[in-house]
N, C-alpha and C positions, 0 to 999 in steps of 0.2 A: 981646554974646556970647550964643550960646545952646547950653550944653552938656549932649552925652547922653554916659555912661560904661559902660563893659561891663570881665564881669572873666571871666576866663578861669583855670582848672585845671591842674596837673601831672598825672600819673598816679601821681605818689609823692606827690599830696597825700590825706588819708586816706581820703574818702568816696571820693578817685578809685578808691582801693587795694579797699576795698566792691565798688564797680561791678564794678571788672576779676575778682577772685573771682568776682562772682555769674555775671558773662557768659563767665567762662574754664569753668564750671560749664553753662552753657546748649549751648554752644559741644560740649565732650567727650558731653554723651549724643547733639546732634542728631546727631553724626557718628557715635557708635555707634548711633544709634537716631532715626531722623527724624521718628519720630510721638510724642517723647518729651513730655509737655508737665514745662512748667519755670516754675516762682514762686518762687526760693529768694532773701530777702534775709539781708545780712550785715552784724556789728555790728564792731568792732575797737574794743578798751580796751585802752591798753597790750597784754600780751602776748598777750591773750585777743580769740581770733577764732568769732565766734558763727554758727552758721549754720542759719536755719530758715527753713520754707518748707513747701510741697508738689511731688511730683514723682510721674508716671505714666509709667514707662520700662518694658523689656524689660532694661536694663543692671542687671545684680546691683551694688547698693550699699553697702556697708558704712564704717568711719568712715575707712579707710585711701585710700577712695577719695576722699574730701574733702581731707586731709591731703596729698595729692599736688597735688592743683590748688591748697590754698593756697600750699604752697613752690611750685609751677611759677610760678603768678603774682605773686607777691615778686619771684620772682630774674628775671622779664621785667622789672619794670616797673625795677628797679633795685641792691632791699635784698640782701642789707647793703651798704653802700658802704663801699668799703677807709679812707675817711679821717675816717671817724665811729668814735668807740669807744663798746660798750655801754653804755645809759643816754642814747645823744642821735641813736643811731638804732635804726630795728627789727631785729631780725637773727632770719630765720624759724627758725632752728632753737630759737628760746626759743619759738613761739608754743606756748599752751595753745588745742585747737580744738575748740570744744563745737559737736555738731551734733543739732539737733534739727528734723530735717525727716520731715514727714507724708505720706502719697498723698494724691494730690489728689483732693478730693472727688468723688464719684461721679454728686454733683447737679448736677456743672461737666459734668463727661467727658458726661454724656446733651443738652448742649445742644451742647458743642463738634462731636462727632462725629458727623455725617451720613451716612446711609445713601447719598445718590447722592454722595461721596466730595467733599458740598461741605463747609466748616468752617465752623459759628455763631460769632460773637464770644466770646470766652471771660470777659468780662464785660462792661457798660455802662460809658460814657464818650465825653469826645467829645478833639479832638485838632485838632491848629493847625500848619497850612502856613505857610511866609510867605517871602516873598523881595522882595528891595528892589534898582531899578540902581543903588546908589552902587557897586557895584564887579563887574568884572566874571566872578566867581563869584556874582553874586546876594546876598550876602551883607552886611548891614549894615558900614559902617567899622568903629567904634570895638572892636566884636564880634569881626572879623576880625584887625584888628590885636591886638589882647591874645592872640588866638591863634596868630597868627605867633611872636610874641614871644616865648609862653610854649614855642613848638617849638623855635625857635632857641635857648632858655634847658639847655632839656630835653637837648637833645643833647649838650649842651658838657659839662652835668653827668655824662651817662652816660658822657662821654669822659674827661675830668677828676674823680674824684670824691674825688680828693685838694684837689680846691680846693669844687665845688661839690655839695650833694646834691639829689636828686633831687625833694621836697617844696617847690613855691613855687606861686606865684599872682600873676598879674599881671592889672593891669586900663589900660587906655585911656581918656580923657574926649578926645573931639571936640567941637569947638567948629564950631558952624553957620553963627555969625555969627547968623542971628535964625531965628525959628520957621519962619518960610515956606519957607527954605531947607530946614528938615529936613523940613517936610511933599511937600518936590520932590527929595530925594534929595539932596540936595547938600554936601556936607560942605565944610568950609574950608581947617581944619588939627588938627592934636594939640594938645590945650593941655595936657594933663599924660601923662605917664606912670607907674606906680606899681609898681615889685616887691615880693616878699617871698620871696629865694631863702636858704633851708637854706646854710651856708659852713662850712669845717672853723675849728674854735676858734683855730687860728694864721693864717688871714689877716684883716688889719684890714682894717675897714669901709672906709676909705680906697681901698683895694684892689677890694673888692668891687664898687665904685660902680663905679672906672673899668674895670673889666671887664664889668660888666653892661651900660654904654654904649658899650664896642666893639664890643660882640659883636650888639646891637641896631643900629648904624648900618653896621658893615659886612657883614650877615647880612638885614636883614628888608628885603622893598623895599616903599615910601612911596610913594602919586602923587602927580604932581607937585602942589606947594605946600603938602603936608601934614606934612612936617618942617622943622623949624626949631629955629635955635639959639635960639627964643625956648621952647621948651618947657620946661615944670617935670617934673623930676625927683627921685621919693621913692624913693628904695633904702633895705630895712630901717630901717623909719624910729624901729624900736626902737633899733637903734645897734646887734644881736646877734639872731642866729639862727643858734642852735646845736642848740641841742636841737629836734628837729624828729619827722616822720613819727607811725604811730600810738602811739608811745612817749609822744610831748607834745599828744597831740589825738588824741578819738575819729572815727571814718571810720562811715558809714553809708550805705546802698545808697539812691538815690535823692537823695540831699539837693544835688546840682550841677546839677538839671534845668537850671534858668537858662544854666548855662556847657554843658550838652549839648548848648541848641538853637537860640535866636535872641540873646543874650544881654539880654536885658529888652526887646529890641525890638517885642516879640508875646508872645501868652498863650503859656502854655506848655502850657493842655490839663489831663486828669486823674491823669496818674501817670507816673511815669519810666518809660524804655524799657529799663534794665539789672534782669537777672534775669528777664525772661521770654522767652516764649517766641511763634513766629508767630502763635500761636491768640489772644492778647493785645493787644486794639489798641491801648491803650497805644503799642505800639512801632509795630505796622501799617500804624496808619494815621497816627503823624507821619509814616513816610516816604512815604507815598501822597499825604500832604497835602502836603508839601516840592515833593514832584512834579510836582505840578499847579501852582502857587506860581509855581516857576521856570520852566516851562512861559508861564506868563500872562505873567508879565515878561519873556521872553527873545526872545519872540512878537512884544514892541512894544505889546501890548495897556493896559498900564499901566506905571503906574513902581514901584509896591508892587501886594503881592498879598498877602492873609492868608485863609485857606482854613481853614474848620473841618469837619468830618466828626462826626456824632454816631452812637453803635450802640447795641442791644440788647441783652443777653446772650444768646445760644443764636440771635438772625436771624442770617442773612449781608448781607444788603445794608444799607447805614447807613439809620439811619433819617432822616438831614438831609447835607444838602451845600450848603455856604454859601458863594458868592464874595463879599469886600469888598476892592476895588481904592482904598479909603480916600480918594476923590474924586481920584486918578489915572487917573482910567482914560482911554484915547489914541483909544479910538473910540467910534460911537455907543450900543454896544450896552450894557445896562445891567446891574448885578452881575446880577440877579434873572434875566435873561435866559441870561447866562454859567452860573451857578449851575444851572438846570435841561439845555441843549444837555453841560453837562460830567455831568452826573450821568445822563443820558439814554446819554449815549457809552461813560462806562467804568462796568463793573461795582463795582467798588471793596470785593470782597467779600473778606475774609479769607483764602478760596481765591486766589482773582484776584493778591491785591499779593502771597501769599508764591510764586504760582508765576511770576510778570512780576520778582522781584527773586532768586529763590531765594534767599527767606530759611530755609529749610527746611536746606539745606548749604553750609549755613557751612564753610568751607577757606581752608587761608592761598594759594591759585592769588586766588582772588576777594575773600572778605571774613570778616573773623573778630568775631564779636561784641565781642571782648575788647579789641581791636587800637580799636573803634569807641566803646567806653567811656571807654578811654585819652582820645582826639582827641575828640572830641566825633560825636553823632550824626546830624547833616546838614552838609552845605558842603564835605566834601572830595570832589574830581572825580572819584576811583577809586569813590566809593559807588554802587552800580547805582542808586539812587533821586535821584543827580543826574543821569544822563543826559537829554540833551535828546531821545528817540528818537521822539517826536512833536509835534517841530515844527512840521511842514509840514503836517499836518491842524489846527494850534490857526492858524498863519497864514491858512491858506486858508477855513475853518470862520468868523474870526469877523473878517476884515478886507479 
């Protein structure tokens, strides 16, 4: 055997609950105000929800204006849920919400903002593309799967939440069979499966199990030979989850980068993409990097592709552009070669990727920050930075 495991998120798990504030928050002024810049992360302890940051808007602020987005973003992702009683869920109308957010530095805004209406990086950093064929969204197995799962968990709970609540975490182990396999894409089968879903205090774990494995075998689809009744199954392996959400664990903005983007399969880069804003490559340029990633792979070029992008604060154009097709790569030409003809081709400037994805206006017709915290932030095919929309120059270009 050789197994890799990935663990995947609710939106009602607590740092999810973080993210989706910070980005329901990013979300409300670009739409009131598209040149807003936004850094605001968020702490949750029990009832207390903390909020600081920097912000440079045109949108008048005050603490009422916080207060609305955190109940708006509770009652989307779930809370209260009818079948938890106070004390084992959160219920926004207790939350205490300290907000201590700052304008943003002046020394930021003179590098961000350019006179010929291009945008500097809004700090240094660098950031990580990656896409792999075991599946045909690009997307590593084990990764994927715990995110199917955890959708299909998600939903039932929102529909049900007199049986389940909305706070779990699931994870997948693939088994490859031996390294070489994983180093060529090729997954085997699932050798375990693991949840940890929130339940109301009167159904027994007995119950719990065998709903959690209906609902995954007749809801998530498997290719072929990767489920089996030979897999192990850990359902609350405490024997009780009840008390759950930010009531029994604190949530923090950032801390599920992992389950945002590749899930361990690739670096993850210098800082989370929830809570800021386009000028931030942080977010930028993961999805630029994603971009290009799937792009290489979808081409035929390789079988893996991991893409790093590094910036400046205050330049536009990165200052490195790294292909490593990880000793997959399907034709002559060589990272080094790739790496210069792609960085030569697209601009890749902070300008460039927020006006190529309209990251600037965010709407729920297209895409919603918050909506993309929840789910994770690359791999779902509605995201404008998984379009394949140059394909036919990466085929023609390098093969």
């Amino acid at each position: 055997m050789y197994l890799f495991a990935s663990e995947a998120v609710s939106a009602g798990h607590p740092d999810k609950c973080a993210d989706i504030i910070a980005d329901t928050i990013v979300d409300t002024l670009l739409q009131l105000d598209p040149d807003s810049k936004v850094a605001t992360e968020v702490f949750i302890s029990g009832k207390h929800v903390i909020i600081g940051g920097e912000v440079k808007t045109k949108v008048s602020l005050d603490t009422s204006f916080y207060e609305e987005i955190v109940k708006k973003a509770f009652n989307q992702i779930g809370y209260p849920e009818i079948g938890f009683e106070r004390g084992e869920t959160f219920y926004p109308d207790e939350a205490e919400i300290h907000v201590y957010v700052s304008t943003q530095s002046s020394d930021i805004t003179m590098g961000v903002v350019k006179a010929d209406n291009e945008i500097g990086a809004g700090d240094q950093g660098m950031m990580f593309g990656y896409a792999s064929s075991e599946r045909d969204d690009y997307m590593p197995s084990a990764f994927s799967y715990a995110r199917e799962i955890r959708d299909e968990l998600y939903a039932y709970a929102l529909k049900h939440p007199e049986t389940f609540g909305v706070d779990m975490k699931t994870e997948v182990v693939m088994d490859y069979g031996t390294k070489e396999n994983f180093d060529n894409c090729s997954p085997q089968r699932i050798a375990k499966i693991i949840v940890a879903i929130a339940h109301n205090k009167d159904v027994e774990q007995k119950e719990v199990k065998r709903l959690v494995k209906k609902i995954i075998t007749e809801n998530v689809i498997f290719d072929a030979g990767h489920f089996d009744d030979n897999i192990e199954f850990y359902i609350n392996n405490t024997g009780r989850f009840v008390q759950h959400s930010p009531i029994a664990d604190s949530g923090l903005t950032g801390r599920k980068v992992v389950c945002d983007t590749y899930g361990g399969y690739a670096p993850i880069g210098g800082g989370s993409q929830s809570s800021k804003d386009y000028t931030k490559v942080d977010r930028t340029a993961l999805y630029a990097a994603r971009w290009l990633a799937k792009h290489i792979v979808a081409a035929g070029l390789a079988k893996k592709a991991l893409i790093q992008l590094s910036y400046v604060i205050a330049e536009t154009r990165p200052s490195s552009v790294t292909v490593d097709t990880q000793h997959t790569g399907l034709t002559k030409m060589k990272d080094e070669e790739l790496s210069q003809i792609i960085a030569d081709k697209f601009p890749l400037t902070p300008r460039w990727i927020t006006e190529k994805f309209g990251l600037d206006h965010p709407s729920e017709k297209r895409f919603l920050y918050a909506d993309i915290a929840a789910k994770g932030q690359i791999g779902y095919a509605e995201y404008p930075w998984e379009e394949l929309d140059e394909l036919a120059w990466f085929k023609n270009e390098f093969l």
